[in-house]
N, C-alpha and C positions, 0 to 999 in steps of 0.2 A: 749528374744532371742528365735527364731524357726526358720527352714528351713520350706520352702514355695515352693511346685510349684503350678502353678496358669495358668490351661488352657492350658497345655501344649501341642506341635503338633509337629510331625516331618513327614516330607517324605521325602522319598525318590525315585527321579525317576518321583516323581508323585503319589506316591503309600503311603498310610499315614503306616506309622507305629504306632504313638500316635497319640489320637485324646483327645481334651478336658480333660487330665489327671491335676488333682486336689488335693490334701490332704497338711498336715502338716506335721512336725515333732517337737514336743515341747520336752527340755529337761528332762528327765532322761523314756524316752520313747525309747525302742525298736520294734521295729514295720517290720514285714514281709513284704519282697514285693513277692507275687508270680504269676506265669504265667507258664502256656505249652511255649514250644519253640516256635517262631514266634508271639508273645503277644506283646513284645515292650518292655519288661524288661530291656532286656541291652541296649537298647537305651534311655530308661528313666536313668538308672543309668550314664550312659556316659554324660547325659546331666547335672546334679545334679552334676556330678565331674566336669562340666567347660569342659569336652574333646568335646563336641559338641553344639553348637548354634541349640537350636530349631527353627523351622521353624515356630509357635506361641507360644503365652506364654510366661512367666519367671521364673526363678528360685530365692526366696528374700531367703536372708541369715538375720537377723539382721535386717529387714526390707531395707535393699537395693537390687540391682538388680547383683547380682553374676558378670556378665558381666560385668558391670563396674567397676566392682573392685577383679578383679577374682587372682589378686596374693596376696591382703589380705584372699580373700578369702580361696586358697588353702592352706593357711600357719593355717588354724585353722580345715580344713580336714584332715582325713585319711584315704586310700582308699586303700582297698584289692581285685583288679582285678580278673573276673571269669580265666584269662587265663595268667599264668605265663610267665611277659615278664622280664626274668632277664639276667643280663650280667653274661654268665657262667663262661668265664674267672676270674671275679674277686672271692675273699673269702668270706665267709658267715660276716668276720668283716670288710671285705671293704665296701660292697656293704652298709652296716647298717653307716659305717661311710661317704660313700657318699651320702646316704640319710639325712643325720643329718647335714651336711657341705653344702646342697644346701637347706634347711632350716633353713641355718645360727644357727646353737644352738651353746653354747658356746663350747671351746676344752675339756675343762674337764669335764662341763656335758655329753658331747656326749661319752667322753670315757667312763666315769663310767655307763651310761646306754646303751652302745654295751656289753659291758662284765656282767651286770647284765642278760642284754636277751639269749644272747647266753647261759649263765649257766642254768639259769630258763626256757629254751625251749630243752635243750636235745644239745645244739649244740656246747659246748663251746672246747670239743674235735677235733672238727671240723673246729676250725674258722678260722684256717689259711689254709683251703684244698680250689682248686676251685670249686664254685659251680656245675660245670658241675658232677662232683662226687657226687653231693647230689641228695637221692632220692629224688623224687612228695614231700612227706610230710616232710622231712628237707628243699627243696624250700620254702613249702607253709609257714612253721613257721618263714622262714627268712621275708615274705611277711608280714605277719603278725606284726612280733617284727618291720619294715619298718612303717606302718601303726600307731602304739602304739607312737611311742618314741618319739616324739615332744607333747605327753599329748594332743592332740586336740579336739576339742569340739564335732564336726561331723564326723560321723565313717560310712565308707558304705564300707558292706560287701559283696563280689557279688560269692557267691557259697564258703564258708572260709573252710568248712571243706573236702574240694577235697586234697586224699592223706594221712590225719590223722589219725593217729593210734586209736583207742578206750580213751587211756590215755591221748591224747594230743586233742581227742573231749570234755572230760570230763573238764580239764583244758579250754579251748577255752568258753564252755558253763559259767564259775564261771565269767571268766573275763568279758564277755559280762553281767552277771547281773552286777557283780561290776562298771562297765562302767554308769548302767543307776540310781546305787546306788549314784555314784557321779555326777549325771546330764549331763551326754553325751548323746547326740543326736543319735542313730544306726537306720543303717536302715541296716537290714535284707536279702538277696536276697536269695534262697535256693532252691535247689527239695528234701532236706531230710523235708519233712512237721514234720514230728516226732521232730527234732530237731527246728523247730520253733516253734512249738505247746509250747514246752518247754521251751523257753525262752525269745519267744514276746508278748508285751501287748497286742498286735495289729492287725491285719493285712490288707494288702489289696490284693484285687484277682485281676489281668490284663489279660482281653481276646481280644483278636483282637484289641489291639489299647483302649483300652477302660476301667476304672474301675467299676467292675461288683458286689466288696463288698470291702467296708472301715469302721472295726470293731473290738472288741476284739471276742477273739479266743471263752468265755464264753457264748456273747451271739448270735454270730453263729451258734453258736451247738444249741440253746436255739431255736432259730425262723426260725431255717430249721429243729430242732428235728430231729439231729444228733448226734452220740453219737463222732463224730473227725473230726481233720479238714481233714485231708484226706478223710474222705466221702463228707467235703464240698464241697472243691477243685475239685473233681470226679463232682457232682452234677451241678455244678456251670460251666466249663469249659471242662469238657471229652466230646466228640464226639462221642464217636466210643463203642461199647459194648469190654470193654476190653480185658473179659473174654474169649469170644468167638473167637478174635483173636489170642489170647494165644492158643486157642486151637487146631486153624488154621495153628500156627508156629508149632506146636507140629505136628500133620499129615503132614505138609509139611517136617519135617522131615525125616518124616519115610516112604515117598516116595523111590518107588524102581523102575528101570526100568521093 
């Protein structure tokens, strides 16, 4: 069993977003996906969740084609969106119980694991308030425990720790090894490199549409003779002297008439 994309392309417009994107994911592998904005990241990820048809390529789950069978498929995904789309009106225990009820789990599984999350995530004080009351980072765990609770095999996570407290990064970081401890598929999306560095086997770099390193994080540093992947990532993908911009913002500043 592995996720598969295979040659992937998207445009839009006319305008390629991914071109030729390629790799794996085999079970109990975490693996970073990273890119600068405008790379094709979340268009890669959107397509690997079934939310978009690439314009070449395929996506194999199990060795079939996602596509064709994309409601098996979604029922053994879990997917933790870069951008919080939740229904604010309902409660942090509805929303978990209408996600468990439109993946059919049984009534009394689904109850006993809404009320184990909410307790184990900090929220169970909160479970009957609507979400609209809940900060960034009580959303994002709701998002989160959404993603866990059906036990699924494929877990993609697309920026997870936007909002989280230090405690509930630290937690988030055990579950994701535990994940790959019992053979879950993750894949990674992040701008915290620090926190990927930490917890992926893997990575790959996406610039312009295109993968540009597909490797573990060891021996990157090793054959660019670096001592982080954020000096890779910099190397690999930065344009612009950053520093120096910085410095630029700094004097712009402290312009005066």
């Amino acid at each position: 069993m592995r996720l598969e994309a295979r040659g992937l392309g998207k445009r839009y417009n006319g305008i390629a977003a991914l071109e030729g994107v390629s790799f794996t994911l085999e079970p109990g592998e975490v693996v970073g996906y990273l890119g600068p904005n405008g790379s094709g990241k979340s268009t890669t990820v959107k397509v690997l969740s079934g939310l978009l048809e690439p314009s070449a390529g395929k996506v194999y789950f199990d060795g079939r084609d996602i596509q064709t069978c994309l409601i098996d498929y979604r029922k053994r995904l879990g997917y933790v969106p870069e951008e919080q789309q939740l229904y604010p009106y309902l409660t942090g225990r509805e929303y978990l119980e209408l996600v468990g009820r439109l993946r059919s789990m049984p009534e009394a599984l689904l109850a006993k694991k809404v009320e184990e999350f909410l307790e184990l995530w900090g929220l169970h004080r909160y479970r009957n308030s609507a979400m609209a009351a809940y900060s960034k980072g009580m959303r994002q765990k709701v998002l989160i425990a959404a993603a866990l609770l059906h036990d699924p095999d494929v877990l993609i996570f697309d920026e997870p720790l936007s909002g989280l407290d230090v405690t509930s990064m630290l937690v988030f970081r055990h579950v994701v090894r535990a994940l790959a401890e019992q053979g879950k598929m993750v894949l990674y999306c992040s701008h915290v490199l620090e926190a990927v560095e930490k917890v992926c086997s893997r990575v790959i770099i996406l610039h312009k549409g295109h993968i540009v390193a597909n490797d573990r994080v060891e021996r990157l540093r090793d054959l660019m003779s670096l001592p982080s992947l954020e000096e890779i990532f910099a190397q690999l993908v930065v344009e612009e002297d950053t520093e120096r911009t910085a410095r630029h913002i700094i004097e712009a500043m402290k312009l005066s008439a």
